[in-house]
N, C-alpha and C positions, 0 to 999 in steps of 0.2 A: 536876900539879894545875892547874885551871882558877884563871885570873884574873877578877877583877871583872869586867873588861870583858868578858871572855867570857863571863863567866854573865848577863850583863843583857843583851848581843846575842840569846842563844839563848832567854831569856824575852820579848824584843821578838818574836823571828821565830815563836815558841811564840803570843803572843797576836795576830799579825797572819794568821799562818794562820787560826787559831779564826773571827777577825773573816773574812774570808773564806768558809772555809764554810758560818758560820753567815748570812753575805752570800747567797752561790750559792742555800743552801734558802730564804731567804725570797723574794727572786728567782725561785727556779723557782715557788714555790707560785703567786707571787704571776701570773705568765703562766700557769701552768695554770691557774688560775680566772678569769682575762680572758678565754682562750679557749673558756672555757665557755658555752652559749648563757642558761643561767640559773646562777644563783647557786646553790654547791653547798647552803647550807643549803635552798634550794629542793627540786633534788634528794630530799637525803636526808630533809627532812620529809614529802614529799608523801603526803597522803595515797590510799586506792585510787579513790575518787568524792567528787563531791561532792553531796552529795546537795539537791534544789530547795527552795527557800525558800518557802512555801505561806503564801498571807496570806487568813485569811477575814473579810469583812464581812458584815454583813446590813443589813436595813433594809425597810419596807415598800413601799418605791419607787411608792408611788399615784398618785403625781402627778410622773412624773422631771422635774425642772428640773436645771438648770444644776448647783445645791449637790450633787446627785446625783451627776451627772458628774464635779465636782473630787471628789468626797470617793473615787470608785472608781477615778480615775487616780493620785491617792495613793496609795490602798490597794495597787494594782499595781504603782508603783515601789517599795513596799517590799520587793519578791521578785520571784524568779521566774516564780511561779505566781499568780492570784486567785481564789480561790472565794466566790461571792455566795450568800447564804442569802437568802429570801425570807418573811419573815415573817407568818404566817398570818392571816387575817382575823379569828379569835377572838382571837388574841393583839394584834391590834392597837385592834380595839374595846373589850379589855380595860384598857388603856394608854392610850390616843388619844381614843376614841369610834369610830363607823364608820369604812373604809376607805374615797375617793372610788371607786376601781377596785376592783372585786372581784378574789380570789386567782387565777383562771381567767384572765381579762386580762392581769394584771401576770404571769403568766407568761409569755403570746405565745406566739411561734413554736419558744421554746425549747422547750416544752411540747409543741406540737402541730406536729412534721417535716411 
């Protein structure tokens, strides 16, 4: 028959193994994901594209000043992409009164290659 001290030696060396391998896996993981160039959650989230961020403004733009400018270099850092609408000369003398620039102007070159 085994004595006390024997049996509390062999459940010492029982949980300092355990502590050990469960040592070694966390260790290992823990170098396998440093040697990773991203983070696995990275990895295994990703999704297939990401698809462009489209931001549209409008505005009648009759008269471009400056407010013009800050307001569409906003609008552009909020995404990827900016699409500008150009608001009609009916609609704007609906709203406004006349337009200073007619719609054919305020379009320019973008209008006319």
């Amino acid at each position: 028959m085994m004595g006390g001290s024997e049996g509390e030696n062999i459940q010492q060396s029982s949980r300092f193994l355990a502590t050990c391998l469960i040592g070694g896996v966390v260790l290992g993981v823990s170098l396998f994901c440093f040697a990773l160039p991203q983070s696995p959650l990275a990895i295994w989230g990703r999704k297939k594209k990401k698809r462009p961020i489209r931001v549209y403004m409008d505005g009648c733009f009759d008269m471009m000043h400056y407010g013009h400018c800050n307001a569409l270099r906003q609008a552009r850092a909020l995404g990827d992409q900016l699409i500008v609408g150009v608001v009609s000369d009916a609609e704007i003398t609906a709203n406004k009164g006349p337009p200073v620039t007619p719609l054919h102007e305020r379009f320019g070159s973008a209008a006319h290659p």
